[in-house]
N, C-alpha and C positions, 0 to 999 in steps of 0.2 A: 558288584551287584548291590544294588539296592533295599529298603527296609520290605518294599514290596515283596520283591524276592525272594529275600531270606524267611518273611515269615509263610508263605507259602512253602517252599521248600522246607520248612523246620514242623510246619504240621503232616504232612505227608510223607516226610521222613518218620517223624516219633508215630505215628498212629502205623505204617511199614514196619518199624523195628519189631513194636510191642507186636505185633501179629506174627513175626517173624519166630519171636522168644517164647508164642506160647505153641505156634508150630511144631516147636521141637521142644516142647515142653520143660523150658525154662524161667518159666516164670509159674505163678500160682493160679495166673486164672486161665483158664481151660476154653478151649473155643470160641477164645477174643476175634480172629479172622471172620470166625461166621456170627461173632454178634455184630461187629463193628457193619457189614453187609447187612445184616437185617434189619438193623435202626438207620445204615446211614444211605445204604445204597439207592437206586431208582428204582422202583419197582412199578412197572406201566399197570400193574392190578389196581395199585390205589388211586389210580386215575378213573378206577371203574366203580366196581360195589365190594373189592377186598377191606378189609379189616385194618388200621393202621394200627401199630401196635403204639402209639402215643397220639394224642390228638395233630399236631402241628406234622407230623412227618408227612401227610400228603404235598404241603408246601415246602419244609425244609428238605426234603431230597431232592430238590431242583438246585443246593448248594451243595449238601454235604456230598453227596455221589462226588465230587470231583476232589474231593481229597483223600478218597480209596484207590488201591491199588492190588490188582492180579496177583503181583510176584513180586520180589524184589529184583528181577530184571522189566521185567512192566513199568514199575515204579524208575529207575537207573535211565530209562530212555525217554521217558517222560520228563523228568527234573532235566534233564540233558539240554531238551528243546526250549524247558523251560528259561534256563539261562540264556540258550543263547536270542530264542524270540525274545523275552523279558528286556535283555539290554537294550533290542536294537527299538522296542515302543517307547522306553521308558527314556529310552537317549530322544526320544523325538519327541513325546509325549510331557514328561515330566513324572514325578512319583504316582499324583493324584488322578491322573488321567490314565493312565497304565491300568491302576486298581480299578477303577473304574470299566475300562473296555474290558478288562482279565474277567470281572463280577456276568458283566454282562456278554459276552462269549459263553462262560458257564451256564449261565440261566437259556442262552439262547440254544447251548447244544443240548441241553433236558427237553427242553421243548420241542428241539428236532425230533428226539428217539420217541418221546410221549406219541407223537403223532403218526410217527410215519413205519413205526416197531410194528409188527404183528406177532409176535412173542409176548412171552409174560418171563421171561428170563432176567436177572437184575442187572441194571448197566454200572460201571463205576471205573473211574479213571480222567485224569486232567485233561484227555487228549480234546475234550471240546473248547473248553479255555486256550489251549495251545492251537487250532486251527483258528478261534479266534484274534489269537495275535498273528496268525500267519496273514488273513483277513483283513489286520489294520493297516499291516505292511504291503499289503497289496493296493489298496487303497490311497495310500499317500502315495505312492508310486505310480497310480492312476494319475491322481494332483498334479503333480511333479512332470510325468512326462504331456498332460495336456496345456499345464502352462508354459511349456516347453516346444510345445507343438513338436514331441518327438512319437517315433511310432510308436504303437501299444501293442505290438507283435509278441515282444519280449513276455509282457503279460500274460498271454493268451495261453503263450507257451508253458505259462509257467503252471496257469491254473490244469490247464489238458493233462500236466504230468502231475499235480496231485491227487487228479480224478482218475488216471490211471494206476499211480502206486494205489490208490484205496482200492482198486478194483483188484490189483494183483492181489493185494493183501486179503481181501475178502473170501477169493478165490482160493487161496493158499491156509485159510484160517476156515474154510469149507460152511463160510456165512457167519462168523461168529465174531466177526469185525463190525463194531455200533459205528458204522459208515450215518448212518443220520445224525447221530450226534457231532460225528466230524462237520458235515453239510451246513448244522444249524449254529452249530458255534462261528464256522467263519463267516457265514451270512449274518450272523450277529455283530462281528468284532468288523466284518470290513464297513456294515451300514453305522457303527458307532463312529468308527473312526472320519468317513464322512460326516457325520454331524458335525464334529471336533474341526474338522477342517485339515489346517496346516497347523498343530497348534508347537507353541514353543516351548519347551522345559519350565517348571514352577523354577 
């Protein structure tokens, strides 16, 4: 893994742990889970006439939401994809380009839920940045098999069965799955990675 990686993973861990240790009340401060969610999560209200509780949190929840997490099984399958998409942008991409598509995935999956939510419920979790890098890898693989003039069946197939697992998952989580966020971070991470092209390793 890379410095990308790690530091992703090392804040999403400690801000996990520390929620974890005042869960079971281990530590001193009390109800860290639910402040860490009220300062840092998405809340599609203050996209309205809600109240921010700091001036800048209308704009910084379109970052901090994706270093919150559910549970420490939420968090476990998150960092999971994380490694393994992480490697396969960063082996293609380079360190700098990675951080890059990873930023803008996240921003593009806030913008997904901002828009297309009809709830006022708070979003939080990497899973937009992670469809993001699914996104990029889709993307060059577009590249790859048109300068190849090979089919793009493989493709097709591959998007239909993410569109489906979201759909299972939604159905099974009885709507409680931020499916827009999924949607906007990969249409974010696979249009970044088209700009980027083919690009080589820094």
């Amino acid at each position: 893994m890379g410095p990308v990686t790690w530091t992703i993973l090392a804040i999403c861990v400690f801000i996990e742990a520390m929620a974890q240790l005042s869960d079971h009340d281990l530590i001193a401060v009390r109800y860290f889970r639910q402040g860490v969610y009220y300062y840092g999560g998405f809340w599609p209200g203050l996209l309205g006439d809600w109240r921010p509780n700091y001036p800048a949190q209308p704009a910084l929840m379109f970052l901090t939401y994706g270093f919150l997490h559910l549970s420490a099984s939420h968090l476990f399958v998150n960092m999971c994809l994380l490694i393994i998409l992480g490697s396969m942008v960063s082996e293609r991409a380079g360190q700098w380009r990675y951080a890059a598509i990873y930023m803008i995935s996240l921003l593009g999956g806030a913008v997904g839920f901002g828009f297309l939510t009809s709830g006022l419920v708070p979003m939080v979790g990497a899973s937009g940045a992670l469809f993001g890098l699914a996104g990029a890898v889709v993307a060059w693989e577009y590249i790859d098999r048109r300068r190849e003039a090979e089919p793009l069946a493989p493709l097709a197939f591959f998007i239909a069965f993410f569109i489906a697992l979201n759909v299972l998952h939604w159905w099974v989580m009885n709507g409680q799955l931020a499916w827009q966020t999924h949607m906007g971070g990969f249409l974010a991470g696979f249009a970044a990675a088209m700009y980027f092209g083919r690009p080589r390793p820094d």
